[in-house]
C-alpha positions as CSV (number, residue, x, y, z in Angstrom):
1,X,-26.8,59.2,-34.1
2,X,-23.9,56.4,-33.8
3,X,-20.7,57.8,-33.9
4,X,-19.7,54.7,-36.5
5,X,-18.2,55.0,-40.0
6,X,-21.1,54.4,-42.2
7,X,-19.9,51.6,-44.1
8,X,-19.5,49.5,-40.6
9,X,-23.1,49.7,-40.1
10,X,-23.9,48.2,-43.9
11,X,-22.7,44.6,-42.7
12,X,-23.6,43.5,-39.0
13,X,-20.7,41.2,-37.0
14,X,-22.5,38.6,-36.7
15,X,-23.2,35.0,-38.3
16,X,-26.0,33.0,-37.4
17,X,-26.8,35.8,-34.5
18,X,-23.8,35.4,-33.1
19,X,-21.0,37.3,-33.1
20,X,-18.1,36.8,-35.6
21,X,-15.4,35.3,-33.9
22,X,-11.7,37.3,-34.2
23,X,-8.3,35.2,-33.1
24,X,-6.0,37.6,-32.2
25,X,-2.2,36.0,-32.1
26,X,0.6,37.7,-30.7
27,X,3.7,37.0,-28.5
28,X,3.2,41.1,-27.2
29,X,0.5,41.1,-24.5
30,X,0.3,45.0,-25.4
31,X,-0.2,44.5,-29.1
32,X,-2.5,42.0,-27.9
33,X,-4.6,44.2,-26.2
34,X,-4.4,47.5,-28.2
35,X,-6.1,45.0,-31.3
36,X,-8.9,43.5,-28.8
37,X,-9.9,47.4,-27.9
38,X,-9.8,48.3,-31.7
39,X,-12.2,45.1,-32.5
40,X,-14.2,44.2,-29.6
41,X,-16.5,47.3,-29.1
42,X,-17.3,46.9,-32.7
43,X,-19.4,44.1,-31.3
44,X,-16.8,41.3,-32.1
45,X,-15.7,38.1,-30.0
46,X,-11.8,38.0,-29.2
47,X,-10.3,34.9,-28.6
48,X,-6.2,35.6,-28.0
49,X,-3.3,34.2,-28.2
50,X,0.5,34.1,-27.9
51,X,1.9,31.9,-29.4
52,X,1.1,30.0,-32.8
53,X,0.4,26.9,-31.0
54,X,-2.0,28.4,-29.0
55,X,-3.8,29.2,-31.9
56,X,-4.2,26.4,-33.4
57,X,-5.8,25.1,-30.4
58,X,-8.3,27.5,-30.3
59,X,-8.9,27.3,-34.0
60,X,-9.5,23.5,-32.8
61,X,-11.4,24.2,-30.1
62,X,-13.5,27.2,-30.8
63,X,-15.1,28.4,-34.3
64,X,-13.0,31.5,-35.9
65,X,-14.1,33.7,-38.5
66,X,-10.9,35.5,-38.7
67,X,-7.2,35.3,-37.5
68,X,-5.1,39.1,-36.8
69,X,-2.0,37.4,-37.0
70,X,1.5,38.4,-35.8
71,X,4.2,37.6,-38.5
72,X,6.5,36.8,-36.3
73,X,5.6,34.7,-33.2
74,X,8.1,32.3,-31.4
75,X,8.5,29.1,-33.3
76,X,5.9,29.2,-35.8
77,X,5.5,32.3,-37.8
78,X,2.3,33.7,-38.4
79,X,2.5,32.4,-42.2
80,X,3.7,28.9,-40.9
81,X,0.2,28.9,-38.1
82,X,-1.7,30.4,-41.2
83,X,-0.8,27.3,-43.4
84,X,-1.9,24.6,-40.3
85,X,-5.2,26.6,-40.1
86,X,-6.3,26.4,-43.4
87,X,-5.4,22.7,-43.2
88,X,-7.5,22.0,-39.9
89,X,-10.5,24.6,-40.8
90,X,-10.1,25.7,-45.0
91,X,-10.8,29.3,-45.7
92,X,-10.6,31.3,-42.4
93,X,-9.7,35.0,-43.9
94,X,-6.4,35.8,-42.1
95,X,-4.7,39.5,-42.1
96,X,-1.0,39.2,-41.2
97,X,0.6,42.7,-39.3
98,X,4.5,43.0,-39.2
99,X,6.6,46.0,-38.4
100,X,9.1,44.6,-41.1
101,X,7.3,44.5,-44.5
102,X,8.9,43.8,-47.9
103,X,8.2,42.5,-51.1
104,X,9.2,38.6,-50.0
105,X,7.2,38.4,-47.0
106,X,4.2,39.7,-49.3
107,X,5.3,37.3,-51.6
108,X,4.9,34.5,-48.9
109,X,1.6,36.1,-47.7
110,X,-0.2,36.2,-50.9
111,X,0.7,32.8,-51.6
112,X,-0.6,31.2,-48.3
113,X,-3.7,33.7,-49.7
114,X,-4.0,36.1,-46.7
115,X,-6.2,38.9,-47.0
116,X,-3.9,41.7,-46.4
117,X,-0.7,42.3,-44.3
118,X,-0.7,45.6,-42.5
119,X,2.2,47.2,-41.4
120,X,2.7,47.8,-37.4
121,X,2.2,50.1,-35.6
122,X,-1.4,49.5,-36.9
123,X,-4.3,52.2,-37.3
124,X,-7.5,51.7,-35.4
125,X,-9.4,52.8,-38.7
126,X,-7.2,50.5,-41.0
127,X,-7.7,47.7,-38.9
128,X,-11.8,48.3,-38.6
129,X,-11.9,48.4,-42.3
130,X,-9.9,45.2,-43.8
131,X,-11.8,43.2,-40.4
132,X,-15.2,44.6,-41.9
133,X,-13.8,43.8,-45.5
134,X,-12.8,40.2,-45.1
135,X,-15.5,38.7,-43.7
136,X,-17.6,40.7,-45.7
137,X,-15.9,38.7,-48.3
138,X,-15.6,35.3,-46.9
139,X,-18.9,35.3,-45.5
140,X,-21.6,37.4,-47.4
């Protein structure tokens, strides 16, 4: 019997047979990481970066499904990189995480229409959940 949480196993990560593709952006190599071992063995590609600029040029370059944002990244802010996504590619689902959330930065989020912000440090289960949610959403 598979060890995973029951409502995981209702929607498969994959589009097309491929995998769903998860941009992970983050100037913290650590935070990085600690999200690509929450998503990956859930049978998700990661594509990472650090730096809002490196996202968007592997939104350009690569397909996303989803963006796991930082809200703040050097430069451009997660909300800022959010906003030049969804002008290069529409409606990727995006979830911001911050470890300072308040009512204007959920404010700015809802309006640029991210899924959810989630406050840091992040929970493995949480983070499983609203990834399974949102592209259940965009893409089912």
């Amino acid at each position: 019997m598979s060890t995973r949480i029951g409502w995981i196993l209702d929607v498969l990560p994959t589009t097309a047979g491929q995998p769903y593709s998860i941009l992970i952006t983050d100037d913290d190599p650590v935070a990085r990481e600690t999200l690509r071992e929450i998503v990956a063995p859930e049978g998700y590609r990661t594509l990472m970066a650090e730096s809002g600029e490196e996202a968007l040029e592997l939104v350009r370059d690569h397909e996303v499904h989803l963006a796991l944002m930082d809200m703040h990244l050097p430069r451009l802010s997660g909300l800022e990189t959010l906003a030049l996504v969804r002008q290069m590619k529409g409606g990727i689902p995006a979830i911001l995480i911050t470890a300072d959330q308040d009512e204007d930065l959920m404010r700015r989020a809802l309006s640029e229409r991210a899924f959810c912000v989630l406050a840091k440090p992040v929970s493995k289960h949480v983070v499983i959940y609203v990834v399974h949610k949102a592209l259940e959403k965009y893409y089912n």
